[in-house]
C-alpha positions in Angstrom: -52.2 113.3 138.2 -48.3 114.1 138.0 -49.1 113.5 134.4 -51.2 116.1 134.1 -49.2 119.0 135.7 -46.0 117.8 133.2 -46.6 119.7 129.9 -46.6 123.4 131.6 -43.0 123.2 133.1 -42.4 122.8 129.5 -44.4 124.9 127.7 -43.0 127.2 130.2 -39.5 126.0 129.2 -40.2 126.6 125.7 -41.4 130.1 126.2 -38.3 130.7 127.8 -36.3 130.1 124.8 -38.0 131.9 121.9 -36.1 134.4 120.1 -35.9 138.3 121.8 -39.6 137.3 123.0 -38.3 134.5 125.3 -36.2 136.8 127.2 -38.3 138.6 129.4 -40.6 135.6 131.1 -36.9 134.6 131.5 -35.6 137.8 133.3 -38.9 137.4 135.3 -38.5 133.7 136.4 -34.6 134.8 137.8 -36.0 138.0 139.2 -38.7 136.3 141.2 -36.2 133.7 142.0 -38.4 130.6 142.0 -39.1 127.4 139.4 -37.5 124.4 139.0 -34.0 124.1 138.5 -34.0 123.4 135.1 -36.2 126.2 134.2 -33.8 128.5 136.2 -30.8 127.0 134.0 -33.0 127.7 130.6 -33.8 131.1 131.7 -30.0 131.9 132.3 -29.1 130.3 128.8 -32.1 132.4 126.8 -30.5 135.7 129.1 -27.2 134.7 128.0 -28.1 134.1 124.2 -30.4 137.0 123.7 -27.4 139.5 125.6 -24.8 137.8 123.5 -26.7 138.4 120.3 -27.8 142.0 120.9 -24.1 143.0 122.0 -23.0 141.2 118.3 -25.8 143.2 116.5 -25.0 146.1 118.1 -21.4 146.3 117.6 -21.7 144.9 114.4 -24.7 147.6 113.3 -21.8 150.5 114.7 -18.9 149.7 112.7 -20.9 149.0 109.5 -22.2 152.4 110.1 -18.9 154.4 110.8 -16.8 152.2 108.2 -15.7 153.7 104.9 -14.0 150.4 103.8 -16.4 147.4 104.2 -19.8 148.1 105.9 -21.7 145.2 103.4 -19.2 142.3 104.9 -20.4 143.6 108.8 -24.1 143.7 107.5 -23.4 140.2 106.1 -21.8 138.8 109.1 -24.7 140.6 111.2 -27.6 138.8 109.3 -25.5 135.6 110.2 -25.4 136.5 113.9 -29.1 137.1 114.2 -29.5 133.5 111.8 -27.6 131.7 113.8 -29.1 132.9 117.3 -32.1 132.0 116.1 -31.3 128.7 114.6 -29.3 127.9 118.3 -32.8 128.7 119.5 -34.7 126.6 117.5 -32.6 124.0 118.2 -32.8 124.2 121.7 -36.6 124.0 121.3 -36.5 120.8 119.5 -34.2 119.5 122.1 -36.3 119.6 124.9 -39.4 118.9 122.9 -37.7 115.6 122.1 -36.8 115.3 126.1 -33.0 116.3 125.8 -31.4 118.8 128.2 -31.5 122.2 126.8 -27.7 122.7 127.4 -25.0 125.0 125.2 -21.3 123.8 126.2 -20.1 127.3 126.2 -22.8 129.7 127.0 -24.4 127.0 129.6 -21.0 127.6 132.0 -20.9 131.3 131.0 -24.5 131.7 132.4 -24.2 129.3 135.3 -20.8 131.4 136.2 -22.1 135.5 135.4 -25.7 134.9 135.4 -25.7 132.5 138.5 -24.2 135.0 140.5 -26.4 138.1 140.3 -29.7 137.0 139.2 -30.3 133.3 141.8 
């Protein structure tokens, strides 16, 4: 029977980490405050991620809009932020599909330490 309650905890956890979508079931899991401890840990990574990537857009989106000089290198280097958000998220999805911890070195510590504090 534990066999058969093991694949939602991780369809769960791979909800959590889908691109932009993935962020709200996350915000809801820290809001409510329960789940295991690992989903807790996902949901703070996909917070982290998706907040990291729309401050990057956004700042990036700004300055190649109010820049005379190079606004085609910002749009460049913004279609390689979202790419690359949603590569780390892929990623991350094959990871725990293949049963590896869904861990970032740097944003996994950032989230544990901002994240951690406010929203557990």
């Amino acid at each position: 029977m534990p066999n058969a309650q093991c694949p939602m905890p991780k369809t769960q956890l791979l909800l959590h980490l889908i691109p932009i979508i993935g962020f709200f079931p996350s915000l809801w899991t820290l809001y409510r405050g329960q789940g295991s401890r690992e989903q807790l840990a996902i949901s703070r990574l996909s917070i982290t991620l998706a907040l990291t990537w729309l401050l990057g857009y956004l700042l990036l989106a700004t300055g190649a809009a109010s820049s005379d000089f190079f606004p085609l290198r910002l749009f460049i280097l913004n279609s390689f932020l979202t790419s690359g958000y949603f590569l780390v998220s892929v990623w991350l999805i094959l990871r725990l599909i293949q049963g590896k911890p869904g861990r970032l070195p740097g944003f996994t510590t950032l989230a544990e330490r901002v994240l951690g504090k406010y929203l557990s």
